[in-house]
N, C-alpha and C positions, 0 to 999 in steps of 0.2 A: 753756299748761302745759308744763313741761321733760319730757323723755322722762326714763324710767328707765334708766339705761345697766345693761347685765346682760353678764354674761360666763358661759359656758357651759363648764363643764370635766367631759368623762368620756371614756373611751380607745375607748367604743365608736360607731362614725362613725354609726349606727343611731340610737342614743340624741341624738347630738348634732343628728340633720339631723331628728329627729321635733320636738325640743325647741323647735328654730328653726323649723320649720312650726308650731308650736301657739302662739312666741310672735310671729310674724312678724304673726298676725292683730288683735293688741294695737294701736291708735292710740299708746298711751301706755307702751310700752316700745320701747327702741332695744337691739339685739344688737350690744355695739360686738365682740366676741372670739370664738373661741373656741379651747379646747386637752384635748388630749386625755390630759395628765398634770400631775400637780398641779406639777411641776418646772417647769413653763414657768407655773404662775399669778405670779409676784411679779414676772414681768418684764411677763407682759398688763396687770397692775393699773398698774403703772408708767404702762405707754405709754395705754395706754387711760379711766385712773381711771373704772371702772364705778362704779355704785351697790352694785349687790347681785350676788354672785357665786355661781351655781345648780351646786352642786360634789359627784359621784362620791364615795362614800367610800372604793371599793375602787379601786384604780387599779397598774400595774405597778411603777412605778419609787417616786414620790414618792405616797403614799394623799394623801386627802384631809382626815383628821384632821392630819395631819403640816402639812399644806397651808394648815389653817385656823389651826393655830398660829400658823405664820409670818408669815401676814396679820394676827393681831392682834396681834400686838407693833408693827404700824403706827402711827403718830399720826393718820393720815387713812384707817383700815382699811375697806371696803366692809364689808356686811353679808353672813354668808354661810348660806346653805340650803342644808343634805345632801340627798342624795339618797340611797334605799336602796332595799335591797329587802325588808326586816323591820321591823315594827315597834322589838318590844324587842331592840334590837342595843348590846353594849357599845360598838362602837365608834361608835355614832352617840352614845351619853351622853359616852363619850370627848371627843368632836367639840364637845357640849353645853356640855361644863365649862371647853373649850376657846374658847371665847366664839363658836360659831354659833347662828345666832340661831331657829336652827329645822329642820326636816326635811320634805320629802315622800315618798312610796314613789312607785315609775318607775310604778306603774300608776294611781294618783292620775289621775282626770279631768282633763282639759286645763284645764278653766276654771277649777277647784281650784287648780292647779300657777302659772296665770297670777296668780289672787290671794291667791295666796301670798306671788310676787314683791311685789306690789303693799304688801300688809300690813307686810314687812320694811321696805321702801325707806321706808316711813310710821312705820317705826320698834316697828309690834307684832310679836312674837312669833310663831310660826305653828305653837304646842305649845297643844293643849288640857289641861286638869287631869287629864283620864284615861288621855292618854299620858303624858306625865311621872311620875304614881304608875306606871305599865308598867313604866316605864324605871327607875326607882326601885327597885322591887321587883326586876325584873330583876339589877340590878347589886349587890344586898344581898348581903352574903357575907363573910368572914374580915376587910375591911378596911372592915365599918362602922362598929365600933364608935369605929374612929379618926378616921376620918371624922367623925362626930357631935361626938363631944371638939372637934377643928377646927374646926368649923361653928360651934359655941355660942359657942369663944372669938372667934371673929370677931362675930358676930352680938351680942356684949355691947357691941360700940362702939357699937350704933344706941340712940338713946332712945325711951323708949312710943310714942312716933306713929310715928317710923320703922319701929318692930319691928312695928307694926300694919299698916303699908302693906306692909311686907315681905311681913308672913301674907298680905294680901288679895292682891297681886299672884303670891303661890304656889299660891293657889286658880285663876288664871287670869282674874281680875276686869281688865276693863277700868278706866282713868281714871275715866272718868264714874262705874262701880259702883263705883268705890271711894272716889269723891266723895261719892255721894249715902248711904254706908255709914257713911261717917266724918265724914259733916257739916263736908263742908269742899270749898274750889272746885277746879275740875277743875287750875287752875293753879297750887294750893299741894299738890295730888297730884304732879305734874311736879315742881315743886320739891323735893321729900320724896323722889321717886324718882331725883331725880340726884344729891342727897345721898346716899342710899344706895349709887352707884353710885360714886361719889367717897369714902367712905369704907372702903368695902369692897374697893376698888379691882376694881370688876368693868365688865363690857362692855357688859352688858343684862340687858332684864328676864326672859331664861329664865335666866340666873346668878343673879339674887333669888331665882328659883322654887325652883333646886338647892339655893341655900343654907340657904333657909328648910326644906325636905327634910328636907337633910343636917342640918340644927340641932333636927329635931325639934318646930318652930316652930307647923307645922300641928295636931301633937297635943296642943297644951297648950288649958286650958279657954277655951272663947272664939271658939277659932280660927275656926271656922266660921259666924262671923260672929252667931252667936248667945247 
C-alpha cells in the first residue's frame, strides 16, 4: 500500500514536532515537509507533491485560508485540513468555501487527528452534519440573504437526482447511505457526485454541503430523507 504523503504547516515548532510524533507512529503515512508559514507551502507542494496537506489557519505572514486558496486554483491540488483552535470560526468556513476539505482543533486526539488524515487522502470529508450547521449558523449575518440568492442560482443547474444527492451528501451521508437511500449503486452515487462537482465547478464534497446550506436545500420538504 502507498504511504500517504502529508505536509505539515504551522509557525509553531511545538505544534509541528507534536504533529510529526503523533503521525510518525502511522505505518501508512509518510511526513514528506514541513513549514512554518503558509508562504512557503506552494513551493513544498511543488517539490514534494504531498497528498494531503495538515495546515494552521492563523499564521504570521501568509494565513492559512490565503494558503489554501492558492493551493486550489492547482490542477493537481493536495487535499487540505485546517487546523484550529475553535470550532465555529469564520475563518475556518472561509477556509471551507475555499475548497479545504475539512478541519481538526490542536486538541483533537491523536488517533482522531491520524484518521482524519486518512479519510481526506480517501477523498471523505472530515466535517460532520452538526459542525457544519455550527459553522453555518455561525457565519449567518447581513450577507445571507445574498448568499442564498447565489446558492439557488447555481444549485438550478443540477437535475432531481443530482439535487437529491446534493441534499443527502449535505446531511453528511456517506456513498453507500446515500445509495442504499436513493436506490441506486454506490458507483452511480460517485458518478452523480462528480457531476455535481463538475458543474458547479466545485472541489469536494464539503462544497456540496455549503452549497446545499447556502441554497436552503436541506430545508425544503423531503430533505431529511423522509
Amino acid at each position: 500500500m502507498t504511504a500517504i504523503r502529508l505536509l505539515l504547516v504551522d509557525d509553531d515548532p511545538l505544534v509541528r514536532a507534536g504533529l510529526s510524533l503523533m503521525m510518525g507512529g502511522a505505518d501508512d503515512i509518510e511526513i514528506v515537509g514541513e513549514a512554518a508559514d503558509g508562504a512557503e507551502v506552494e513551493e513544498l507542494v511543488e517539490r514534494f507533491r504531498p497528498d494531503v496537506v495538515l495546515m494552521d489557519i492563523r499564521m504570521p505572514s501568509v494565513d492559512g485560508l490565503t494558503a489554501t486558496e492558492r493551493l486550489r486554483g492547482r490542477p493537481d491540488a493536495p487535499q487540505v485540513v485546517v487546523l484550529t483552535t475553535f470550532h465555529a470560526d469564520e475563518q475556518v468556513l472561509r477556509a471551507l468555501r475555499a475548497g479545504a476539505a475539512g478541519f481538526v482543533l490542536k486538541d483533537t486526539p491523536p488517533a482522531e487527528i491520524v484518521a482524519a488524515v486518512r479519510r481526506v487522502a480517501a477523498g471523505d470529508p472530515v466535517l460532520s452534519p452538526t459542525v457544519t450547521r455550527q459553522l453555518m449558523e455561525h457565519a449567518a449575518g447581513g450577507a445571507a440573504d445574498t448568499r442564498r440568492a447565489r446558492a439557488r442560482e447555481r444549485a438550478a443547474a443540477l437535475n432531481d437526482r443530482e439535487r437529491e444527492v446534493a441534499v443527502a451528501v449535505g446531511r453528511g451521508l456517506s456513498n453507500a447511505e446515500i445509495a442504499s437511500e436513493l436506490y441506486m449503486s454506490v458507483a452511480t452515487v460517485k458518478t452523480h457526485v462528480s457531476r455535481i462537482l463538475t458543474k458547479l465547478d466545485l472541489n469536494n464534497r464539503v462544497q456540496i454541503a455549503l452549497l446545499a446550506h447556502d441554497a436552503g436545500l436541506l430545508e425544503e420538504p423531503g430533505a431529511d430523507g423522509h
